[in-house]
N, C-alpha and C positions, 0 to 999 in steps of 0.2 A: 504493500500500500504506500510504502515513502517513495517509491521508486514512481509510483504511478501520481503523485503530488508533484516529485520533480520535475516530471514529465508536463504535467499541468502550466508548473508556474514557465519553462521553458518554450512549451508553444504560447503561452503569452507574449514571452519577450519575443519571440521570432514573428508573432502575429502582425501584417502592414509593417514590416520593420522600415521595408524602403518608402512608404508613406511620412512615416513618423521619421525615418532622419532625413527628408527632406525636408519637414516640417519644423526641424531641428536647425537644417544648414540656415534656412530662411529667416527660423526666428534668432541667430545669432550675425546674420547679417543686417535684419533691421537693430539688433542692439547697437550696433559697431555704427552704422548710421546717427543712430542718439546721438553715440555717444561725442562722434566726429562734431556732427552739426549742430547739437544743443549743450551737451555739456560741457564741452571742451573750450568754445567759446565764450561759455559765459559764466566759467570758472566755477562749476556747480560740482561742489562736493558732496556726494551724497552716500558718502559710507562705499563699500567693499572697494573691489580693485579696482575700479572707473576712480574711485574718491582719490585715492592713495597716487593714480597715473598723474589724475590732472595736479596733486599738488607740486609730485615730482617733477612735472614739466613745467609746472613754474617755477620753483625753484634752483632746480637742478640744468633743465632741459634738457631731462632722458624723454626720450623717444616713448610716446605713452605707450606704443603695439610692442614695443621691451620690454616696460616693466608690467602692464599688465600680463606678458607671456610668461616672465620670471617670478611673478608672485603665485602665476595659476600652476605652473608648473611646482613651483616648493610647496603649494597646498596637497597638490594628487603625488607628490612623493610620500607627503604625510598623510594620505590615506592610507596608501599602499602597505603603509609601515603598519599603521593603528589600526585602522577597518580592514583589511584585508584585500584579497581581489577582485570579489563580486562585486562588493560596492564602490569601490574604485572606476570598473570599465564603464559605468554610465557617465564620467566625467572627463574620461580621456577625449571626447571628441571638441567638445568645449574647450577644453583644455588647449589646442591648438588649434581650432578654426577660428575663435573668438579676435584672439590678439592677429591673425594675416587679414583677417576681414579688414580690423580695425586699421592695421597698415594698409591696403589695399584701398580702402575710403577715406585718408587722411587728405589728399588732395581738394577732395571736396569742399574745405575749408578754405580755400582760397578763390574757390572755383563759383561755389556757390553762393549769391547773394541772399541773406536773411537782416531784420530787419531785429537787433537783439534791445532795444529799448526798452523792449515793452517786456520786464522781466516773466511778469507772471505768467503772461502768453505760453513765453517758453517752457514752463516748468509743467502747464496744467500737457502739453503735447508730449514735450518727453517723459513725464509721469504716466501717460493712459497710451501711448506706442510702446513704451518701455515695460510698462505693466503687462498688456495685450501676447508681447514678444516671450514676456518670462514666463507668463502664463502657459504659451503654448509649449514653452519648452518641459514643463513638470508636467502637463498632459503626455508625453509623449515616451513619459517614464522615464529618458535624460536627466541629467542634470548640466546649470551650467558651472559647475566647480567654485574654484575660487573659496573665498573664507568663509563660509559656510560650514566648510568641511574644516576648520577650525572646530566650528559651534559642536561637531557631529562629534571629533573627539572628546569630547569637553563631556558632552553628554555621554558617551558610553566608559569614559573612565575616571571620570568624578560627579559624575548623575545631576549637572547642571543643563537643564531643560534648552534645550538648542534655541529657539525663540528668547532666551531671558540673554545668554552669551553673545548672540548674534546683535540683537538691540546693542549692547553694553560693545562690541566690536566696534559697531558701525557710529555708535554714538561718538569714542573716540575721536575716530577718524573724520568726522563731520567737524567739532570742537578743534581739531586739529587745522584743518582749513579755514573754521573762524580764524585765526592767528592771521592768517596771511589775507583772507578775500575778504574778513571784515563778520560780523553778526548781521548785518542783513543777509549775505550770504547765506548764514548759517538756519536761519530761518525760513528763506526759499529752499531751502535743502532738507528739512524737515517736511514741508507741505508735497516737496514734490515725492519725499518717502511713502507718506501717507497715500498720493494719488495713485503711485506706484504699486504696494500693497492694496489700494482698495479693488484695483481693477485684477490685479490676482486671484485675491480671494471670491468677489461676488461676481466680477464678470465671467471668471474662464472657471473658476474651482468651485461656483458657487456660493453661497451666503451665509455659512454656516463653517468651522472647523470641522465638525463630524457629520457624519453619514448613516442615518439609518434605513436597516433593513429588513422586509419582512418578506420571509421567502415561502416557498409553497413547493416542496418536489416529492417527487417517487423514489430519490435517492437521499434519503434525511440521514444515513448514517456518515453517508462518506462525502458529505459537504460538511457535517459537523466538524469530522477529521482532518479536512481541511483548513477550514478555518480555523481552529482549538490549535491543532500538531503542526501545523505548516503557517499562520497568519499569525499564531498566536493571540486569538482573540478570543471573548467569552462569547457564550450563546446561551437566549433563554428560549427553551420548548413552553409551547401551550398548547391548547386547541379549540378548535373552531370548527362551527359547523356551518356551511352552506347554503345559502336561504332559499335556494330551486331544486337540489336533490337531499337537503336535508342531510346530505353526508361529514362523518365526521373526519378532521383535519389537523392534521402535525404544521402549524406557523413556528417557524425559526426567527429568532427576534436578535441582530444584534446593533452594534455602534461599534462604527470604525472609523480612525481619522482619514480627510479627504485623498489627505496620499496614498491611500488604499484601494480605494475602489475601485480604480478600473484592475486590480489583483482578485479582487472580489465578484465584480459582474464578468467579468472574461471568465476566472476557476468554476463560477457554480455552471457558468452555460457551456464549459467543455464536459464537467461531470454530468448533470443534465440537460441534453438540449431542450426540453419539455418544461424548464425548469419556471415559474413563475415568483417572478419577484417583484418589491416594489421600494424606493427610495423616495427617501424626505431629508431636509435638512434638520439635522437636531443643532438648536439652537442652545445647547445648557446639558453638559454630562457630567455628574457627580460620581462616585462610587465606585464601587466593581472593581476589575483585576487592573 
């Protein structure tokens, strides 16, 4: 039965593969666009690698497609070391398409007329492009690397919640270019975090951190096994009866975070194709494992 979950979570990953890394190459070429045309310009620091380039090209002037390649690079060396290698190879393509994009578009900055005045303009468009783009990339079950995977060590070898590290990272880094670009900077760099994250989370992920589900199949032992041994999630059994054949029914009830589910509606519709499910956002999870 492990063998036959492996196998599951494997035709996942293979499932539209060349769908989803196109969808991947795209959304790490409209980032490198941002970042060329909105960020870089108007000195917007806004936490992770983008924040850290633009400050060193000010400072410094290193070449932002270097040091964004050299930081993403010593991030997915320190996967490889701490997470291992599965979770590693969703960030190797990021890892090096990101920063050639970003070379390959840096032209554009001279090329291109933009009208940078109007600050907030700019921030609400690279906030909800940037958003849009990162979105598609976590749909697609990639990652695009970088200090994240800081947060991911953090969390798995001193159990600080990846979201609370990642904030506390980028916060830094933001505070850090207040120094040089000034506190109103630091301020449009906040709003545009915010638009960035909202369009994440309720446009492309949804409205909610978790996902619930209530499922309905003929195969109720080895979707439980599934999820339980292989997702590591809980599950609560009820029953229910039918209001046209009065028959009675095994509902599977569980909560999972949004980075789960397309793990979740792919596993149960290879284990049953018959399978009937239904999703909500849960707005508030307390409890449990």
């Amino acid at each position: 039965m492990e063998n036959f979950f492996e196998s599951i979570l494997e035709t996942i990953k293979k499932k539209s593969r060349l769908r989803r890394l196109l969808t991947l190459i795209i959304a790490l070429f409209v980032l490198a666009l941002v970042y060329n045309l909105l960020l870089l310009p108007t000195e917007l620091v806004a936490g992770g690698v983008n924040g850290i380039a633009v400050i060193t090209n000010y400072v410094y002037q290193i070449d932002s497609s270097l040091m964004i390649f050299l930081l993403s690079l010593s991030c997915l060396l320190f996967s490889w070391m701490y997470l291992g290698t599965e979770r590693t190879t969703g960030s190797i393509l990021a890892t090096f398409l990101y920063p050639l994009f970003v070379k390959l578009t840096s032209f554009l900055t001279q090329n291109v007329t933009i009208n940078y005045d109007d600050t907030f303009l700019i921030i609400i468009f690279a906030g909800v492009i940037g958003g849009l783009a990162n979105g598609f990339i976590y749909k697609t079950g990639y990652s695009n690397g970088g200090l994240p995977i800081i947060s991911q060590i953090l969390d798995k070898y001193f159990k600080i919640p990846v979201t609370k590290s990642n904030m506390v990272i980028n916060t830094i880094i933001i505070l850090i270019g207040s120094v040089f670009f000034g506190w109103s900077m630091m301020m449009y760099a906040i709003i545009l975090v915010f638009i960035n994250n909202l369009m994440i989370d309720k446009v492309l992920l949804g409205i909610s951190n978790n996902k619930a589900f209530y499922i309905v199949t003929s195969k109720e032992k080895e979707i439980r096994e599934y999820i339980v041994n292989k997702l590591h999630h809980t599950i609560t059994v009820f029953n229910v009866k039918g209001a046209f054949f009065e028959k009675t029914k095994k509902v599977l009830l569980l909560v999972v975070p949004t980075r789960d589910y397309y793990k979740v509606t792919e596993g149960i519709k290879l284990i049953d194709p018959k399978v009937f499910f239904v999703v909500e956002d849960a707005y508030e999870v307390k409890g449990g494992k």
